[in-house]
C-alpha positions in Angstrom: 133.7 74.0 94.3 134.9 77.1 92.6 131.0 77.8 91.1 129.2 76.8 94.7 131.6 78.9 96.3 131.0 82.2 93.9 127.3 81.3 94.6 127.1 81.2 97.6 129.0 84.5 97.9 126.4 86.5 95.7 123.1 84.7 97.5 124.7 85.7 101.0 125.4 89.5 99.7 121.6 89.8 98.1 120.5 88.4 101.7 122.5 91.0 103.4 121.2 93.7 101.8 117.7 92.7 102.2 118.4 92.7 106.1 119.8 96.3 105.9 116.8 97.4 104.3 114.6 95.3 106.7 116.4 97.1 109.3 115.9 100.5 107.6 112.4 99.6 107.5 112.0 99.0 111.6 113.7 102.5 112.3 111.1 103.9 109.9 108.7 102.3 111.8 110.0 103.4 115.5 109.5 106.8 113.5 106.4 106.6 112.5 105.3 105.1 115.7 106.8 108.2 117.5 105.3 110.6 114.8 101.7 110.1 115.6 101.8 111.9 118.7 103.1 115.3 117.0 101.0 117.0 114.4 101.8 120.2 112.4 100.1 123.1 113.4 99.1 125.1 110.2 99.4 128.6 110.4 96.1 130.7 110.1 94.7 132.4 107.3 91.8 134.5 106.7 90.7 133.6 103.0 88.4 136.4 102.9 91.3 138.7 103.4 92.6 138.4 99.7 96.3 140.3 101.1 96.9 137.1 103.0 95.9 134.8 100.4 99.4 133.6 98.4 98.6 133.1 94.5 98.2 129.4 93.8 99.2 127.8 90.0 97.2 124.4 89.5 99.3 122.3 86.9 97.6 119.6 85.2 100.4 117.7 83.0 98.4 115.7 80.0 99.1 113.6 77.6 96.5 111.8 75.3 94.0 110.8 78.2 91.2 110.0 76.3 89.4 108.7 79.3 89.8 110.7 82.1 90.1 114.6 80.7 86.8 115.7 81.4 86.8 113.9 84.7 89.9 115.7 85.6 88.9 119.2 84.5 85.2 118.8 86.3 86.9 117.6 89.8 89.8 120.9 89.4 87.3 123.7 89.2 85.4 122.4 92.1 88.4 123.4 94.5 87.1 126.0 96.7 89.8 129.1 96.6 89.6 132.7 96.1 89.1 133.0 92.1 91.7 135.9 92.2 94.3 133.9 94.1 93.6 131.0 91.4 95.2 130.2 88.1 94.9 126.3 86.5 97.3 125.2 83.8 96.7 122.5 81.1 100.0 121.5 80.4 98.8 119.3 76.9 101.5 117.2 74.8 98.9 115.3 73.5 99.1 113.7 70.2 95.6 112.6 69.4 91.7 113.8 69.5 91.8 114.7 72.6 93.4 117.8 72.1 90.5 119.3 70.6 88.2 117.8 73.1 90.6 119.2 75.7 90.5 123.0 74.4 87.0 122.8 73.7 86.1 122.0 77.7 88.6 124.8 78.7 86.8 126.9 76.2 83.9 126.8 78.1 85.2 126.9 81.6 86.9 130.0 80.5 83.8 132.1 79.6 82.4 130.7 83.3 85.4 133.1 84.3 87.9 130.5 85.4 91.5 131.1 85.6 92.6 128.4 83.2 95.3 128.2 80.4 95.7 125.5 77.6 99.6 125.1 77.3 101.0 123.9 74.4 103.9 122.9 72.7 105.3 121.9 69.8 108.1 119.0 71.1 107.8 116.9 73.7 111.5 117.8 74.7 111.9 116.2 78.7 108.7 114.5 78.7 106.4 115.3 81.9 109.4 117.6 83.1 109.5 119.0 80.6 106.0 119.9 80.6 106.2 120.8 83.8 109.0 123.4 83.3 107.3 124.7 80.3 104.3 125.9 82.4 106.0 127.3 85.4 107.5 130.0 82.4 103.8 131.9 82.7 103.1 130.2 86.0 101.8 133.3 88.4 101.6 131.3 91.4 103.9 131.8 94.6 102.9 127.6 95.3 102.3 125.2 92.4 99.8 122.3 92.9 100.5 119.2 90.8 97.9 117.1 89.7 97.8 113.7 87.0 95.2 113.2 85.1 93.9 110.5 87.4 94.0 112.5 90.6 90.6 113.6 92.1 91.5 116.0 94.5 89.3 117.4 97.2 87.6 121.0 97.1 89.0 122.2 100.3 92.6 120.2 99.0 94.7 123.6 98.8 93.2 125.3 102.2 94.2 122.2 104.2 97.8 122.2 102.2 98.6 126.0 101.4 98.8 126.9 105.3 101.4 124.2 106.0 104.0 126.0 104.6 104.6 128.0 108.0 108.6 129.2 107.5 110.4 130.5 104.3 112.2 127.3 104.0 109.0 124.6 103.2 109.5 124.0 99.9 106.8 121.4 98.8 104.5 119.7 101.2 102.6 116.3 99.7 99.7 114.3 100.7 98.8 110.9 100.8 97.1 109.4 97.6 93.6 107.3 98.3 92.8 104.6 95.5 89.2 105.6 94.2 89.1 101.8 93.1 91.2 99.9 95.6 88.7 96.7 96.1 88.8 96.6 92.1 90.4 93.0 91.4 93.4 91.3 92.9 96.0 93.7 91.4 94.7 97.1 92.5 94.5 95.8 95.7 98.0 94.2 96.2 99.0 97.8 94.6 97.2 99.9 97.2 98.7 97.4 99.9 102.3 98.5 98.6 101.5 102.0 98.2 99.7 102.8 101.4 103.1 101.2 103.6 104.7 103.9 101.2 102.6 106.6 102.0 102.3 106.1 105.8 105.3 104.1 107.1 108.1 105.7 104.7 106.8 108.8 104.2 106.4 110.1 107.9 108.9 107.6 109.1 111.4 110.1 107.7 109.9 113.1 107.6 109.6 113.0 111.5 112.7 112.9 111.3 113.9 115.1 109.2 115.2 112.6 106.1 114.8 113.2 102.7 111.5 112.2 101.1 110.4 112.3 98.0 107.4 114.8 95.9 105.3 111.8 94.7 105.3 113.1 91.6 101.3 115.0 91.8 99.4 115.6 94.5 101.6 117.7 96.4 101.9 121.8 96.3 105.4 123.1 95.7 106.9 126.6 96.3 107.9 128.1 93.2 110.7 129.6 94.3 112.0 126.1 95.3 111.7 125.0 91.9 114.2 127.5 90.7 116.5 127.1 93.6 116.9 123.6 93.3 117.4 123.8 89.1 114.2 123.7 87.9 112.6 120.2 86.3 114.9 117.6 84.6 114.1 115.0 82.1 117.2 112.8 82.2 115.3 110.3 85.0 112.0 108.5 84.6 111.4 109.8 88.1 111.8 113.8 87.9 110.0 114.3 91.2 112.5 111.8 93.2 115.4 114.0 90.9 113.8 117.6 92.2 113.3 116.3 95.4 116.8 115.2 96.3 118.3 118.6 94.9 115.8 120.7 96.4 116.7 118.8 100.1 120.1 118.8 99.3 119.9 122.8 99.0 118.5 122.7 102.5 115.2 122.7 101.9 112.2 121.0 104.0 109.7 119.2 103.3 106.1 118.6 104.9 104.1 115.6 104.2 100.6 115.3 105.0 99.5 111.9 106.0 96.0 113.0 107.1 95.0 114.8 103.7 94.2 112.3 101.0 94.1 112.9 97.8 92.2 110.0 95.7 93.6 108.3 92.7 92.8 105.5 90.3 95.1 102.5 90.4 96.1 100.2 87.3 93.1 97.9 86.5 95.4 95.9 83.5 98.5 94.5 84.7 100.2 95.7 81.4 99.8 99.4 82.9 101.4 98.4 86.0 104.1 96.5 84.5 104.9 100.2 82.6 104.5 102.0 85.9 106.9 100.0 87.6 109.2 99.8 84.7 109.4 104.2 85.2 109.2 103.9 89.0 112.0 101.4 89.6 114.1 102.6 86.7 113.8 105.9 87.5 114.8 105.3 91.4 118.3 103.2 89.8 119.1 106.0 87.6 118.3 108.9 91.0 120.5 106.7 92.7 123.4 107.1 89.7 122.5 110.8 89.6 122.6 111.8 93.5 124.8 108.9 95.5 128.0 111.3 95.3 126.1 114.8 95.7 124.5 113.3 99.1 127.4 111.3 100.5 129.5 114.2 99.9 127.7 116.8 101.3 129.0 118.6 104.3 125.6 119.5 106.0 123.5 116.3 105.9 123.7 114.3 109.0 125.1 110.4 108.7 121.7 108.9 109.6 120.1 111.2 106.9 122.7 110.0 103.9 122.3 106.7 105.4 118.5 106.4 105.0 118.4 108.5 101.7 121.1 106.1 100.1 118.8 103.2 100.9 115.6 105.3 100.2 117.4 105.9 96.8 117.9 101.9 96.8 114.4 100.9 97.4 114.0 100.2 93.9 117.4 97.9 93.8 115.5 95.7 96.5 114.0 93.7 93.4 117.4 92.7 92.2 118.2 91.4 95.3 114.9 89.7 96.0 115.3 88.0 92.5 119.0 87.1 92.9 117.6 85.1 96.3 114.9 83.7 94.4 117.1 82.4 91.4 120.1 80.9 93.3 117.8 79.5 96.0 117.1 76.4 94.1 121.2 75.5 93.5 121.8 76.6 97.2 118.9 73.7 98.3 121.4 71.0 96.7 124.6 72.7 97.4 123.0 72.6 101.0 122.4 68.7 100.9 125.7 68.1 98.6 128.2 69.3 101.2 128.1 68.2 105.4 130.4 70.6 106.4 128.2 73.9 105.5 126.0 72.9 107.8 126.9 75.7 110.3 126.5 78.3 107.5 122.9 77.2 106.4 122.4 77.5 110.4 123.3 80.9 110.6 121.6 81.4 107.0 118.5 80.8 108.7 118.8 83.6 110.8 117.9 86.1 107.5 114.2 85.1 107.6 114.1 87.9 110.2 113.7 90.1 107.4 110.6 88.6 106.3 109.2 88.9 110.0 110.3 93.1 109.5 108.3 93.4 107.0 105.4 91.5 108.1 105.4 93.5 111.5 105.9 96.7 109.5 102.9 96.0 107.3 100.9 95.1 110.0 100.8 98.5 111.5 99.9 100.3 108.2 97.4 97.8 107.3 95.4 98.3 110.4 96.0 101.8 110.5 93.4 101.4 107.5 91.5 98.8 108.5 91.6 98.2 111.7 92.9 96.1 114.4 91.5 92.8 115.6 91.4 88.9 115.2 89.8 89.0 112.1 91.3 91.8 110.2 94.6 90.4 111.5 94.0 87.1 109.4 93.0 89.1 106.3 96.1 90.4 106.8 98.1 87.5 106.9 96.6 86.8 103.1 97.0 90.2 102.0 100.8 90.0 103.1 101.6 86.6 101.3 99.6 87.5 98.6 101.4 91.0 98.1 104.7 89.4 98.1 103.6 87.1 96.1 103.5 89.1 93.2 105.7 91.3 94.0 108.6 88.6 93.5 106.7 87.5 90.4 107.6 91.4 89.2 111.5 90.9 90.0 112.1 89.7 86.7 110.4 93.0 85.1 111.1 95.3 87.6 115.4 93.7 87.7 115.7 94.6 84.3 114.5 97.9 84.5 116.7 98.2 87.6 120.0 97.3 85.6 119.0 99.4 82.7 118.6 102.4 85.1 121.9 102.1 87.1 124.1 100.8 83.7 122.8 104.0 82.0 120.3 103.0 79.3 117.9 105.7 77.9 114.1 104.9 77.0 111.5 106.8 76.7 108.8 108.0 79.3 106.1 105.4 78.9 103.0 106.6 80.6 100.9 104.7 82.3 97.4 104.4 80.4 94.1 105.6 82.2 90.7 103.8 82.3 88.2 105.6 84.2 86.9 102.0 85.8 85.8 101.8 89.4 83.2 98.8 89.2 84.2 95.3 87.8 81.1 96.1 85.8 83.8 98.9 83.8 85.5 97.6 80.6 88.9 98.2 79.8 89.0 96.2 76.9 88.3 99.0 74.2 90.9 101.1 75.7 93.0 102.9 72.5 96.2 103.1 74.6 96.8 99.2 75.0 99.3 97.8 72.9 98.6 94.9 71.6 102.5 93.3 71.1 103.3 91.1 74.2 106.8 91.8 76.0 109.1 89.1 75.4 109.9 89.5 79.6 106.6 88.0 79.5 108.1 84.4 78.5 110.7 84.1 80.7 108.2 84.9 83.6 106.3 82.0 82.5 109.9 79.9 82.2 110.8 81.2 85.6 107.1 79.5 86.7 108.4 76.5 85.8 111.8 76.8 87.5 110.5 77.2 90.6 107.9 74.4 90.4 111.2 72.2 90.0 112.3 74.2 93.1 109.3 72.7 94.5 109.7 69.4 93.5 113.3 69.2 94.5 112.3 69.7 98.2 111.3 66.2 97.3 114.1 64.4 96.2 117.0 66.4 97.5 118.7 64.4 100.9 117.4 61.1 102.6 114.4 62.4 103.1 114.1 65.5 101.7 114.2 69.3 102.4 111.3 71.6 102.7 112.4 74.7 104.4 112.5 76.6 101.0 109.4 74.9 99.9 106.9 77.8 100.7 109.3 80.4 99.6 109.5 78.4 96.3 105.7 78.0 96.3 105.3 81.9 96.8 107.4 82.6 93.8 105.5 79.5 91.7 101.9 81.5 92.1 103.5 84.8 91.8 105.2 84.9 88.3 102.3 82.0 87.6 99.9 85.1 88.1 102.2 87.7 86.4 102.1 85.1 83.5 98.8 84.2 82.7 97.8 87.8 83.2 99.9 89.3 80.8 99.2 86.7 78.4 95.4 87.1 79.2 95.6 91.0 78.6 97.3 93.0 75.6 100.5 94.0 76.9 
């Protein structure tokens, strides 16, 4: 009894925690409800009047993006802004051809009389921070606008950000990233579905009210001063914008995010670059979380809600462990459930936790048909989306757990960035793409393994009892097609 006993301990705690989170999740979305009838009110400015204008530093961090350079560089000089207010940096690590291709388009845009610098260096000491602190060395701008390669800003981008900062103490304000190829295949569109409850529900859930949130890492415009206040860019995260953000808010700085400006983007076609993107996202969060848990808990001017929901925002990540503990142990808890009467009133009271799921669904509801719409039939796309989304998101636990425990045990790798493609139609190949690896990640076997598992899961609801027991059976099913998916499209694409 001593090993059903430890397991049901640690399947009860992963539970728990999802239903804090859950909960966490419904305040945000009181907030956010709340939050649509108050709108910042930019301040006015005359942008013929060059004395009002504040000096603006474009930084586009780069590395070896073969694909989407001249892209980037032909959207950036289309922002409409006083010339003299205007400088764009190319912060370049690149190892490859591209850095000639690079200086030769920058060439040319500098005899058109554009503001733009090629910066170089010789290391790439901190990775994208480090880039990024290498540039704001000769960076003339009072605000610094941060772009990836991938980003497609608007022209009017920086006159419908710049006047947000209305007080001294706005250090960064961020939009809301669009997906230029959203309706691409199955992937990008379960990643837009994650990243648009992100960018809605999180993001103004706590700004309303006045929680930390987190630079997204580009597309957002940041005061240069704050920079320096907060300790300037750090490479010893995967995530330095959720590292700069925490130290800048803990320094008492605000924040203004703008869920009405979007900024376009282009989402992962090839499921090996998302598997590296969540590897840095969730990694990074774990080892934020290492870094900042004692600087916020400790701090004497942050209210308890706001440590509260920053500890948890700093947990988001560690959801996948949890989510993956539940999915693991839920298979022995099905016959510890049939093997022993007198739990009965426990797997009662168990039941109770699938509240959570209903959160989430009610949560996602409201930021799906923010974008879609309301209605009968958008609601039933919906209910698709949402099962298909989590889905695959549990067939990521695996990849995204171990990144998780790497992060908060204190492991170091590399900054793997995510490759770029430059695909929109399905009629766009990413099959000749230089930056895929062609070694498949041994993760990638015990997902398929993990397939297996839970199609015994599934035959178990079968066989377990007098006549069975099918209450975990969709929730076994779920994680059957998702790591079935996450499988056979790894092994179907270079990885």
């Amino acid at each position: 009894m001593i090993v059903e006993t430890i397991t049901i301990i640690i399947y009860t705690t992963a539970l728990i925690f999802i239903l804090i989170y859950a909960l966490a999740q419904l305040n945000l979305l009181f907030n956010y409800v709340r939050a649509q009838s108050k709108k910042a009110t930019p301040k006015k400015i005359n942008w013929q009047n060059l004395n009002e204008v504040p000096f603006v530093t474009i930084q586009l961090p780069v590395y070896n993006e073969k694909y989407v350079m001249e892209r980037l560089l032909k959207n950036i000089v289309l922002i409409d802004y006083p010339k003299e207010r205007l400088e764009i940096q190319v912060l370049d690590d690149s190892t490859d051809d591209t850095l000639e291709n690079t200086a030769a388009l920058i060439a040319k845009l500098q005899k058109m009389g554009i503001d733009i610098q090629h910066v170089l260096r010789k290391k790439r000491t901190g990775f994208k921070a480090g880039a990024l602190k290498e540039g704001l060395k000769s960076a003339k701008g009072e605000f610094i606008a941060i772009f990836d390669a991938d980003f497609l800003p608007k022209p009017d981008w920086l006159k419908r950000t710049v006047p947000h900062f209305t007080s001294e103490n706005i250090g960064v304000v961020q939009t809301r990233w669009g997906h230029i190829n959203r309706d691409y295949s199955l992937l990008t569109k379960v990643q837009a579905f994650a990243l648009d409850a992100h960018f809605s529900l999180e993001q103004v859930g706590r700004n309303s009210h006045d929680h930390f949130i987190n630079f997204n890492g580009t597309a957002g415009i940041w005061r240069k001063q704050c920079i320096i206040d907060a300790g300037n860019w750090e490479g010893d995260t995967l995530t330095e914008d959720l590292d700069l953000s925490y130290r800048a808010q803990l320094k008492g700085w605000k924040f203004a995010y703008l869920e009405d400006v979007e900024t376009p983007a282009e989402l992962p076609v090839v499921i090996s670059a998302a598997r590296s993107q969540q590897f840095r996202w969730n990694k990074g969060g774990a080892e934020n979380f290492q870094k900042m848990k004692w600087r916020l808990l400790t701090s004497p001017t942050i209210p308890l809600k706001t440590k509260i929901h920053g500890l948890l925002h700093l947990l988001n990540s560690t959801m996948f462990l949890n989510i993956f503990i539940v999915a693991v142990l839920s298979i022995p808890m099905l016959y510890i459930k049939n093997e022993y009467a007198h739990l009965k009133v426990y797997f009662i009271v168990m039941s109770f936790f699938v509240i959570s799921t209903l959160i989430f669904f009610v949560c996602y509801w409201f930021m799906f048909k923010k974008i879609y719409g309301g209605g009968i039939l958008n609601f039933f796309k919906y209910i698709g989306m949402f099962f298909t989304f989590f889905s695959i998101a549990m067939g990521f636990s695996l990849h995204n757990t171990i990144a998780i425990l790497e992060g908060h045990f204190g492991k170091k790798s590399e900054f793997i960035r995510t490759p770029k493609f430059n695909i929109n139609t399905l009629k766009d190949s990413w099959k000749d793409n230089i930056y895929l690896k062609d070694k498949i990640s041994p993760h990638v076997v015990l997902e398929g393994l993990l397939m297996l598992y839970f199609a015994f899961g599934m035959y178990s609801a079968f066989v377990v009892g007098k006549e069975g027991d099918f209450g975990l059976f969709p929730f076994h099913l779920m994680l059957f097609l998702g790591f079935g998916y996450v499988f056979f499209k790894s092994l179907k694409t270079r990885s």
